[in-house]
NUKOL-724388 format. One record per residue (C-alpha): x, y, z. Coordinates in steps of 0.2 Angstrom, whole numbers, m for minus. Example, Ala and Ser with C-alpha at 12.3 -4.5 7.8 and 13.67 -1.06 7.14 Angstrom:
<sites>
SITE       u       v       w
SITE      62     m22      39
SITE      68      m5      36
</sites>
This chain:
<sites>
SITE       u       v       w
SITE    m317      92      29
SITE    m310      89      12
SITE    m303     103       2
SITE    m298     106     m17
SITE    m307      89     m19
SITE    m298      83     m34
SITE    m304      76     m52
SITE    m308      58     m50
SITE    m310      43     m61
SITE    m327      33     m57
SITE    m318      14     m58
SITE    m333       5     m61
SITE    m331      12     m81
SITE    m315       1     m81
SITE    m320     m13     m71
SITE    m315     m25     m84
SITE    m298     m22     m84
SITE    m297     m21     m65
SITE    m303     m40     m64
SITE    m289     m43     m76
SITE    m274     m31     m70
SITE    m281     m21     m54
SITE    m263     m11     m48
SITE    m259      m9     m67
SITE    m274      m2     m69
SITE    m274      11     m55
SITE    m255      14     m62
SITE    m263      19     m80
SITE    m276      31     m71
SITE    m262      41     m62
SITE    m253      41     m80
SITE    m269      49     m88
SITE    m269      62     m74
SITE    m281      59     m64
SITE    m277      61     m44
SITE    m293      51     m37
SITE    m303      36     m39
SITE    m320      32     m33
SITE    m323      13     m31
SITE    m337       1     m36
SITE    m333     m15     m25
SITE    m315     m19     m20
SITE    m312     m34     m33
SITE    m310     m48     m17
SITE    m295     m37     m10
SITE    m293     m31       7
SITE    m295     m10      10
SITE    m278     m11      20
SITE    m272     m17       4
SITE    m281      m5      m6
SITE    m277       9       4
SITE    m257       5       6
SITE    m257       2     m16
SITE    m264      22     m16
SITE    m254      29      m7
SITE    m239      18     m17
SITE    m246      25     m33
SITE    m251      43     m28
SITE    m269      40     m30
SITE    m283      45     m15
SITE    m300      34     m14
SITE    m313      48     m13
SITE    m329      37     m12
SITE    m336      21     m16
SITE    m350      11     m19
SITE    m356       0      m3
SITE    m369     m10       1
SITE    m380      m1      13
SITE    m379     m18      27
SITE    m360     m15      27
SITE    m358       4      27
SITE    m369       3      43
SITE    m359     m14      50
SITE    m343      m3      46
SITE    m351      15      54
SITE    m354       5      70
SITE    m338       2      78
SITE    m323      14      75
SITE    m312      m3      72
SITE    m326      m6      58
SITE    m323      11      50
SITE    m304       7      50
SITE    m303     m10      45
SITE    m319      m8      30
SITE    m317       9      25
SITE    m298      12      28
SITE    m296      17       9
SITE    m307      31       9
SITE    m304      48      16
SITE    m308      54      34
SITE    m318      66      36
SITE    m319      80      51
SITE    m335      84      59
SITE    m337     102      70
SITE    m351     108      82
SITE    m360     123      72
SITE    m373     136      83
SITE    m382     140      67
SITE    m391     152      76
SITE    m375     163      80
SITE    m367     160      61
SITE    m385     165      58
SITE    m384     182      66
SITE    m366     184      61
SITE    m369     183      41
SITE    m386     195      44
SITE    m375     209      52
SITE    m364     207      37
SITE    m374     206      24
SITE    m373     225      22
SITE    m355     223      15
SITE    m353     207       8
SITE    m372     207       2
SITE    m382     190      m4
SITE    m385     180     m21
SITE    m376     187     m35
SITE    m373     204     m25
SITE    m360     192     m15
SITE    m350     185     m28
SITE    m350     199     m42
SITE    m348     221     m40
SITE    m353     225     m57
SITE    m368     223     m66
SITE    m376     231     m82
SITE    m393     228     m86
SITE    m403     216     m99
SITE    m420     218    m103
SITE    m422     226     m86
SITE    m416     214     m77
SITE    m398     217     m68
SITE    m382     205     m75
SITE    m367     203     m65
SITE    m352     207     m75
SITE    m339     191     m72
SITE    m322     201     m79
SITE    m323     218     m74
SITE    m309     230     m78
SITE    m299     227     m63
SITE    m294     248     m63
SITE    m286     252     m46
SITE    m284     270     m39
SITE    m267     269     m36
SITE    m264     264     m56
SITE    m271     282     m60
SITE    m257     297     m57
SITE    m266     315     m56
SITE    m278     323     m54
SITE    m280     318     m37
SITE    m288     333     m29
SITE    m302     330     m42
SITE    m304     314     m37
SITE    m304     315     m18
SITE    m322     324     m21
SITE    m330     310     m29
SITE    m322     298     m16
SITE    m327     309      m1
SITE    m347     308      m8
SITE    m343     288     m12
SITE    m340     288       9
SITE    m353     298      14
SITE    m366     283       1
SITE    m357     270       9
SITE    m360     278      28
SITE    m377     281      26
SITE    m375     298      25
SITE    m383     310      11
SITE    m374     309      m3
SITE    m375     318     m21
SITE    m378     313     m39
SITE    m360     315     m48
SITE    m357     324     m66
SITE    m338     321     m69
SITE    m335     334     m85
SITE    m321     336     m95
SITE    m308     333    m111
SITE    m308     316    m116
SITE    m295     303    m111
SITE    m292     312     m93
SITE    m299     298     m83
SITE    m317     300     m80
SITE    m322     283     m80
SITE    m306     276     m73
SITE    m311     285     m59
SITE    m330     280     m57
SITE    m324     261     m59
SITE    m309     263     m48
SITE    m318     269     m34
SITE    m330     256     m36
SITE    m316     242     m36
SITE    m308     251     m18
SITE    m325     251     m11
SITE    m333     234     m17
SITE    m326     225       0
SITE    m337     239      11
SITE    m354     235       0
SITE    m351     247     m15
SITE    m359     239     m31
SITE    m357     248     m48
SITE    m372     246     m60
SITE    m369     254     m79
SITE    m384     260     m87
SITE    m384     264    m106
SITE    m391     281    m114
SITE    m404     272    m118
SITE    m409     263    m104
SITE    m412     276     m95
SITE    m431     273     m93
SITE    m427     259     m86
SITE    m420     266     m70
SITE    m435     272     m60
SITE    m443     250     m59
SITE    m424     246     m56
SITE    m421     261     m40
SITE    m436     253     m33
SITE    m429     235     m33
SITE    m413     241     m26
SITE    m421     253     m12
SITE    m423     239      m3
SITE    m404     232      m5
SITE    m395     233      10
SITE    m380     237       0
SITE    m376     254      m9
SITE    m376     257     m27
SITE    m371     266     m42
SITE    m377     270     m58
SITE    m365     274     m68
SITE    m369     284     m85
SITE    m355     285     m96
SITE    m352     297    m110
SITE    m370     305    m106
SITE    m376     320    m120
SITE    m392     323    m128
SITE    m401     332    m141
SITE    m414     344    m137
SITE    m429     333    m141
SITE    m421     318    m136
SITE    m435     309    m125
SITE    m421     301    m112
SITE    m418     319    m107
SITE    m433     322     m98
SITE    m432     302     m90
SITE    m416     308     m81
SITE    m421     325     m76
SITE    m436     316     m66
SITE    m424     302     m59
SITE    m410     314     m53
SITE    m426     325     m46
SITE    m442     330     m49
SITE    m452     314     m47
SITE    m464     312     m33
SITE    m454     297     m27
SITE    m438     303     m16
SITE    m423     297     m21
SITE    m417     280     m11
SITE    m402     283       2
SITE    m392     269      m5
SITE    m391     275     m21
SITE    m383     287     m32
SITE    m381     293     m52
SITE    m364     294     m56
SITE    m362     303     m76
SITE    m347     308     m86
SITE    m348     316    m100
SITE    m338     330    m113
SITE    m352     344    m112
SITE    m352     352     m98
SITE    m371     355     m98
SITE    m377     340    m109
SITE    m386     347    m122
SITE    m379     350    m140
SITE    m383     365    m145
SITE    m380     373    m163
SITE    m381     391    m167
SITE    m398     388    m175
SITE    m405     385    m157
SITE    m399     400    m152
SITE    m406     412    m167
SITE    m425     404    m170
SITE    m440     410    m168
SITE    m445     403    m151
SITE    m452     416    m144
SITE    m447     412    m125
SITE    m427     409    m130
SITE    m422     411    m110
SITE    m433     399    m103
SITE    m430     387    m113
SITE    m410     390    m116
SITE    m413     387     m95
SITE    m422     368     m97
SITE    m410     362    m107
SITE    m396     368     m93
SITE    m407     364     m80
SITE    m402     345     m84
SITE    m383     347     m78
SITE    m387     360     m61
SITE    m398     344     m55
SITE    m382     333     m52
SITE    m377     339     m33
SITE    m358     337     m36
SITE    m349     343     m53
SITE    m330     338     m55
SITE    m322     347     m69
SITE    m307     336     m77
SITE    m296     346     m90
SITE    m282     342    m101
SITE    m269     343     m92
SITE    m254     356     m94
SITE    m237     351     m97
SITE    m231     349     m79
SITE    m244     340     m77
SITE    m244     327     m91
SITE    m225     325     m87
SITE    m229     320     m68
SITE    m242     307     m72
SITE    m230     300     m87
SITE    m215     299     m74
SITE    m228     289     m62
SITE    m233     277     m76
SITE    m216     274     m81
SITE    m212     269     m62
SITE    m228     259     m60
SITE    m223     248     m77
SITE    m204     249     m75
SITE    m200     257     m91
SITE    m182     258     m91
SITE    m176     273    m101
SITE    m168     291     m98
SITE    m180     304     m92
SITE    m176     317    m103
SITE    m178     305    m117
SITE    m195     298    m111
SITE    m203     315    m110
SITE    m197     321    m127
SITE    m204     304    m135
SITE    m222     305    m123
SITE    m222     323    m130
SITE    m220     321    m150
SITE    m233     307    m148
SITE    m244     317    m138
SITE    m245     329    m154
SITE    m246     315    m165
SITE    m260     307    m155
SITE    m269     325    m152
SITE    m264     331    m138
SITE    m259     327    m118
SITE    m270     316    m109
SITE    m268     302     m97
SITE    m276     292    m109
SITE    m260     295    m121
SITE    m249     296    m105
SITE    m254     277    m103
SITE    m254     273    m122
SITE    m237     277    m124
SITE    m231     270    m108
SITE    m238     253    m113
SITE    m230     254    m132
SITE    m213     255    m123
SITE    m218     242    m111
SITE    m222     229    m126
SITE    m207     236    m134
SITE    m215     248    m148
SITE    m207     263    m142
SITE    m188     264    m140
</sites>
């Protein structure tokens, strides 16, 4: 079987200067850079002589243009195919029980999945319809110091999704910059080999979901959709639209799927002080609608801004991780006057700093 086929030059498109110079020619395709020819009659030579002048010039014949009488003359004795066809490549042939590679692609079809679901983990949605995303961020979980015991839950419910097993919608809440959506696009990245696919869902495309949950209940593989930076008004309409697809629609929620949020509010809702001294007459039931939003997600992981022991742990990991060559002491005073400068600790500025010393900014 041929591999890595390479880029060939069609030779009937310079058959006039094959008639006139036929090795110099071959010689001037090698020197454009192409590393196979495909022939269009063999100009009166013989394909022993044809085959020995490719091999002498670097070139392979990858096909060429016969008549059909003396392909089948050829084909018919393995001295034909030799003598007549000796410039072009051999090819291999293997017995194949379909019905066994069959059987074995159908019992895998669970992880590695089928159509666009085999070649792409990440997908966002158009006009409801899914498209795959062809250059995800390639975050890995070993690229992301801290906060590990956080991130064990949401990798613990990821399993038990990926195992069949019942598994929780996911609010990840907390200061910005700590690695909320790292995480969620990490863990989809460790787990896309075992049948994980992530499927990001804007704010406003939440009415979407319940026409696109149906179309994936039936997808042996599992999926996520992923919410980032989720927070509403009081009256804004995608509010109630996620309350009835996290529950509270008459349709159960599909076992291979799961709602995965991050967001800065812990209960979703901005609120003002005006909400809280109007004249709603029932101020306790409703104050408890708009929280009732955040107490549907099963599994809550709080991610705050992390303390100093902290900040310095994941900024002495980083530096390892990008080989940032300068005195400890002196990296942590730095990472801490641009922490100030930049806000405040995060991971998020753990990471910017680290990569401004990496491309030499910070010295």
């Amino acid at each position: 079987m041929i591999q890595n086929m390479p880029i060939a030059l069609q030779l009937f498109s310079v058959r006039d200067e094959l008639a006139a110079d036929f090795r110099g020619t071959l010689q001037k395709v090698k020197d454009l850079g192409y590393e196979g020819v495909e022939f269009a009659g063999l100009h009166g030579r013989d394909p022993q002589e044809i085959r020995a002048m490719l091999d002498d010039i670097g070139l392979k014949g990858m096909s060429a243009h016969v008549p059909l009488d003396e392909l089948l003359a050829a084909a018919g004795s393995a001295a034909g195919q030799a003598q007549e066809l000796d410039f072009l490549p051999r090819w291999e042939t293997a017995q194949l029980d379909l019905p066994a590679a069959y059987a074995q692609r159908m019992s895998e079809v669970g992880r590695k999945g089928y159509g666009m679901f085999a070649k792409h983990h990440v997908f966002t949605v158009e006009n409801g319809q899914l498209v795959p995303v062809k250059y995800p961020d390639p975050q890995k979980l070993s690229e992301l110091p801290g906060y590990e015991q956080e991130r064990e839950k949401v990798i613990a419910n990821t399993r038990a999704l990926l195992t069949g097993m019942p598994a929780n919608n996911v609010l990840l809440y907390g200061d910005a910059g700590t690695g909320k959506s790292s995480t969620v696009k990490a863990i989809c990245n460790e787990f896309a080999a075992e049948g994980l696919r992530l499927v990001e869902v804007k704010k406003n495309q939440l009415y979407q979901i319940p026409d696109l949950m149906d179309k994936l209940a039936a997808n042996p593989l599992k999926f996520i959709l992923f919410i980032d930076d989720l927070s509403f008004t009081a009256n804004d309409d995608n509010f109630a639209a996620l309350k009835a697809i996290l529950e509270g629609s008459v349709g159960g929620r599909a076992r291979n799927i799961a709602v995965y949020a991050t967001s800065n509010r812990r209960h979703l809702i901005k609120e003002t002080l005006t909400d809280r001294t109007g004249d709603d007459i029932h101020e306790a039931d409703t104050r408890q609608e708009l929280m009732s939003l955040s107490a549907r997600f099963g599994l809550t992981v709080t991610f705050q801004r992390p303390e100093k022991a902290r900040f310095e742990a994941i900024l002495t990991e980083l530096a390892k991780q990008h080989h940032i060559e300068m005195p400890h002491d002196q990296l942590l005073v730095k990472a801490e006057a641009f922490a100030i400068r930049a806000g405040g600790r995060s991971p998020r500025v753990a990471k910017q700093f680290i990569e401004q010393c990496e491309a030499g900014v910070q010295k």
